[in-house]
C-alpha positions as CSV (number, residue, x, y, z in Angstrom):
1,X,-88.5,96.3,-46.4
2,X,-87.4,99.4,-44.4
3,X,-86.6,102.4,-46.0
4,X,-84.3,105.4,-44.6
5,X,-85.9,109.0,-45.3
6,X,-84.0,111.6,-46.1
7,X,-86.0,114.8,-45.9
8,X,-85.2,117.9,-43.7
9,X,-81.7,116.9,-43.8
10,X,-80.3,120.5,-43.2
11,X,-82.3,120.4,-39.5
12,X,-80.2,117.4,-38.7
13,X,-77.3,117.3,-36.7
14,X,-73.7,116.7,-38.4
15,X,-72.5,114.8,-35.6
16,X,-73.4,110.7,-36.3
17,X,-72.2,108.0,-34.2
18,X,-71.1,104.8,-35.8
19,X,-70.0,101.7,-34.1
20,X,-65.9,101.3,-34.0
21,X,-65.7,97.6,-35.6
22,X,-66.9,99.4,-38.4
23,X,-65.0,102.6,-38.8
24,X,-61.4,100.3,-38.4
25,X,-63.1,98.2,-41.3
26,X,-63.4,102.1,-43.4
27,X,-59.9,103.1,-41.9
28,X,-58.4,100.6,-43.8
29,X,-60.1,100.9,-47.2
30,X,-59.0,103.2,-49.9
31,X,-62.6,104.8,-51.2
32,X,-63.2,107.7,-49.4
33,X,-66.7,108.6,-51.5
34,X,-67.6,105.0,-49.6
35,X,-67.2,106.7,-46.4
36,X,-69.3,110.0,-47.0
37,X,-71.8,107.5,-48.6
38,X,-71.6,105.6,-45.5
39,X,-72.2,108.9,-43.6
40,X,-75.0,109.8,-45.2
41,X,-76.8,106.5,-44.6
42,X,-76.1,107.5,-40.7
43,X,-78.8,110.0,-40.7
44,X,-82.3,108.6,-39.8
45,X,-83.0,105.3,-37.9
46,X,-85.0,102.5,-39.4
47,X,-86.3,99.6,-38.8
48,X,-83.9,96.5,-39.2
49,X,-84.6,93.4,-40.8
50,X,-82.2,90.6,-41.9
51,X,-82.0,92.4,-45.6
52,X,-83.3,96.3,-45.2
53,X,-84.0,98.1,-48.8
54,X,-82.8,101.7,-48.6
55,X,-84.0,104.6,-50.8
56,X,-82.1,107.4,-51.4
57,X,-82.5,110.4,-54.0
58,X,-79.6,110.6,-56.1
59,X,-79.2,114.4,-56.7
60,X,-79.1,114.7,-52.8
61,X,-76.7,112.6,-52.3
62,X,-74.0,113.6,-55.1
63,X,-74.7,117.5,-53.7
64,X,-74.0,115.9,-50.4
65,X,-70.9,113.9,-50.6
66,X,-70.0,117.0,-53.4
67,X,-69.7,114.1,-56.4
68,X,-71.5,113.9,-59.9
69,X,-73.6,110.4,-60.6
70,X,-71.1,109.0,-62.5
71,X,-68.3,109.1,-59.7
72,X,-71.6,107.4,-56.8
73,X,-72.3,105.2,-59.5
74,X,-68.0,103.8,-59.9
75,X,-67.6,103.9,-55.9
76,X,-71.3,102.0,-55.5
77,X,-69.6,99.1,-57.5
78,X,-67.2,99.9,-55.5
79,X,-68.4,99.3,-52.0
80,X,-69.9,96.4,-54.0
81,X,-66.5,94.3,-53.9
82,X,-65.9,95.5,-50.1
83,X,-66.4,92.8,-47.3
84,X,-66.8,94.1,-43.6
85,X,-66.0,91.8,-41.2
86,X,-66.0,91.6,-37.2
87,X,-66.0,89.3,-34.4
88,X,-68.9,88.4,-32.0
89,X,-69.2,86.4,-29.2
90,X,-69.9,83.0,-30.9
91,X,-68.1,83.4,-35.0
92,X,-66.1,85.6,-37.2
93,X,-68.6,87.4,-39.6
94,X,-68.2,88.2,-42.7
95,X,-70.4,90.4,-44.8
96,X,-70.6,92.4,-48.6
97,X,-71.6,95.8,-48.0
98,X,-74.1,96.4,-51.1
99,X,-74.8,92.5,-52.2
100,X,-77.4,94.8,-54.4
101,X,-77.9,98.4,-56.2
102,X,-80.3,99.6,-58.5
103,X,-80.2,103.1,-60.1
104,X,-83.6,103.7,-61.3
105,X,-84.4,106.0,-64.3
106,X,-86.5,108.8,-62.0
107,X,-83.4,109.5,-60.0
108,X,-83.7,107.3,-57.1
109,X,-80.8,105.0,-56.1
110,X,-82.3,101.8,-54.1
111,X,-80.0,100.2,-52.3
112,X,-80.0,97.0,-50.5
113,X,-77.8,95.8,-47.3
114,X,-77.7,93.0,-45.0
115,X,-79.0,93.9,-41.8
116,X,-76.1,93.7,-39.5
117,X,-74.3,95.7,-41.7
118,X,-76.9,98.7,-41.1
119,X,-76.9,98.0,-37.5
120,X,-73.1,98.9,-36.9
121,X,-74.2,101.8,-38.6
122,X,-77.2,102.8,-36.1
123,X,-76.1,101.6,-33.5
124,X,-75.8,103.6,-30.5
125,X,-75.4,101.6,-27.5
126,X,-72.0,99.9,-27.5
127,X,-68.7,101.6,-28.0
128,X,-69.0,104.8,-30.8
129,X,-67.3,106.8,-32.6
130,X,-68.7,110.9,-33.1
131,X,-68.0,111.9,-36.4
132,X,-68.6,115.2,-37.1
133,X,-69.6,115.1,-40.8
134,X,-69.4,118.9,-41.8
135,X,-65.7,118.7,-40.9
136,X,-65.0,115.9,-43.0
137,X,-67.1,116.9,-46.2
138,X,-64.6,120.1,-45.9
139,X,-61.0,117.9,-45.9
140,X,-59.4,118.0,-48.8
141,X,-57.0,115.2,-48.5
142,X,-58.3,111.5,-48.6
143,X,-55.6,110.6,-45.6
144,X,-57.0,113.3,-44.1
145,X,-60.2,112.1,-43.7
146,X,-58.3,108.8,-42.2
147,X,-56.6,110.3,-39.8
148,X,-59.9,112.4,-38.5
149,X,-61.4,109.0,-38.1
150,X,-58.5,107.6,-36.6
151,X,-58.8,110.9,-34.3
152,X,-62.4,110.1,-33.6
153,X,-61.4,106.7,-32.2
154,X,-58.7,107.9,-29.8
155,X,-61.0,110.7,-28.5
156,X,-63.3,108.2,-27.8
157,X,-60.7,106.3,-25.2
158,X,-61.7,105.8,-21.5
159,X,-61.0,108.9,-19.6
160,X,-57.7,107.5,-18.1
161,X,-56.6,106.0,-21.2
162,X,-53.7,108.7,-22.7
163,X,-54.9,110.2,-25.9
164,X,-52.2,108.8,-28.2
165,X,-51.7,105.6,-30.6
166,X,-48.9,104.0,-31.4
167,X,-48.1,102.4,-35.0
168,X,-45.3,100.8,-36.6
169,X,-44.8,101.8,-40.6
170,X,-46.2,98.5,-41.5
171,X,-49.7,99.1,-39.1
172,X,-49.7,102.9,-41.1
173,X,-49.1,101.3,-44.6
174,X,-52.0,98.9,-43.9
175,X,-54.2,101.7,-42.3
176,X,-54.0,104.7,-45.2
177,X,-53.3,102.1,-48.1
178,X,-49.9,103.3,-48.7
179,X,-46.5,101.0,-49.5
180,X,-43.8,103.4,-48.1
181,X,-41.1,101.7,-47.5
182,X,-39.4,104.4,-44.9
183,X,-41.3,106.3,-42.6
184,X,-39.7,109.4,-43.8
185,X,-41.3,109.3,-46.9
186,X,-44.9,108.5,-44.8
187,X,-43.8,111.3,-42.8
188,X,-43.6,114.1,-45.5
189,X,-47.1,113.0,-48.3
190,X,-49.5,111.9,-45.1
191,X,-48.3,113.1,-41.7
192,X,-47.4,116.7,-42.8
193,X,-50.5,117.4,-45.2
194,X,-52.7,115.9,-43.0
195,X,-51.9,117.3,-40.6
196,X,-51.7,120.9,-42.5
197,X,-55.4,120.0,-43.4
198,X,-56.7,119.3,-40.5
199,X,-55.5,122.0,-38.4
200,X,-57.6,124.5,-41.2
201,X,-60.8,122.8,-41.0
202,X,-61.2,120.1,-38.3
203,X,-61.9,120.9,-34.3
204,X,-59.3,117.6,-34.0
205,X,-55.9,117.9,-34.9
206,X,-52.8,116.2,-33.8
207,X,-49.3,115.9,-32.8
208,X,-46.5,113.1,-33.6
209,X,-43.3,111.9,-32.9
210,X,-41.2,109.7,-33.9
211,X,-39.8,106.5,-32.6
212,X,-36.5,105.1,-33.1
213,X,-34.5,101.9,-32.0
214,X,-31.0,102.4,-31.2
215,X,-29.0,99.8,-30.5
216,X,-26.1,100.4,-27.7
217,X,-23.8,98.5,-29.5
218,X,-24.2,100.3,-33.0
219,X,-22.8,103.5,-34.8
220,X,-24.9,105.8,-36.5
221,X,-28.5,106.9,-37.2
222,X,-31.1,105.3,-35.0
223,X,-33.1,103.8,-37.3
224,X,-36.9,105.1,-37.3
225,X,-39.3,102.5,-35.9
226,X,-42.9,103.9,-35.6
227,X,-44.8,107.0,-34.8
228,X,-46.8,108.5,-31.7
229,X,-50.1,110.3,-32.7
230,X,-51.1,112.3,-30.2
231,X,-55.0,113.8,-30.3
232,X,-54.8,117.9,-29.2
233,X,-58.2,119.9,-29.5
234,X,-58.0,122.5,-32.5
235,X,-59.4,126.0,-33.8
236,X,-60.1,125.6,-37.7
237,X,-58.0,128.5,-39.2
238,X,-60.6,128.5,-42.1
């Protein structure tokens, strides 16, 4: 079994690339401790086998994803219950992301994971994603940290691909786990803070507008359709 080591963490880099299939999997769950967990997993390369045992401490992992034991141990049973799943070239896949976890009485968490699963974590040589972890262990707001990965993924476009993504409320509700049912109302609790909170602590912010369809033959209020996300480059005010 491999096993990931964690020491001389602080001389690593914050920036950790993880494979796109598996960040729109993240994108549209609602456990955000699952995604610094996931994070911290990207650190170190390992050997990969069909099922790959990891090793973590658990004190440096609740300092690092800034949790107490308690809350790793809910979100591990957690990420538990979550299935990733992806297309290849010959199926559709379908795999639990912890099938096992043991908490051990000396403090180490041992975790195991399918191999595939650790791969799109690893990975390095198909399309990526650059997450710059500092940034996100900083946001406050759990949409926040969303829409930076969202962000992460249009940055990561072909050069003349335009920067921007556009959703309809439905593809939004689906994405941040929300159940608006006008885009108004997903415009003031996730657009506006998010954005709010990313322009104080993320080198990626953003821009939106809105879409409307209006009719030539009706009176009134274009109704509100969708949004534009653009990606702009930002200086963190704190």
């Amino acid at each position: 079994m491999a096993k990931i080591s964690i020491k001389n963490k602080a001389k690593k880099s914050d920036i950790v690339k993880i494979k796109n299939d598996l960040i729109e999997g993240f994108v549209k769950s609602n456990n955000i401790v699952a995604l610094k967990i996931l994070f911290f997993l990207a650190y170190d390369n390992t050997k990969i086998s069909h099922l790959v045992r990891v090793k973590l401490k658990t004190k440096e992992i609740c300092d690092y994803c800034n949790i107490n034991e308690q809350t790793l141990k809910r979100n591990i049973k957690q990420m538990q219950k979550t299935t990733i799943s992806w297309t290849d070239e010959s199926a559709e896949n379908y795999v639990c992301l912890i099938p096992k976890a043991r908490f051990a009485f000396d403090g180490v968490l041992e975790i195991e994971m399918f191999g595939e699963i650790l791969e799109m974590i690893l990975d390095v040589k198909s399309k990526y994603t650059m997450i710059n972890t500092e940034q996100l262990m900083l946001l406050k707001s759990k949409h926040s940290v969303r829409m930076l990965l969202l962000l992460e993924m249009i940055s990561g476009f072909d050069k003349d691909v335009p920067k921007l993504k556009k959703y309809t409320l439905d593809e939004l509700n689906l994405l941040f786990g929300t159940n608006y049912k006008r885009l108004g109302q997903f415009e003031q609790e996730i657009l506006k803070k998010s954005e709010s909170d990313l322009n104080k602590f993320s080198t990626k912010s953003y821009t939106y507008e809105i879409m409307y369809d209006k009719k030539p033959f009706e009176k009134g209020r274009p109704k509100a359709i969708g949004i534009i996300i653009y990606l702009k480059d930002n200086i963190p005010t704190c």
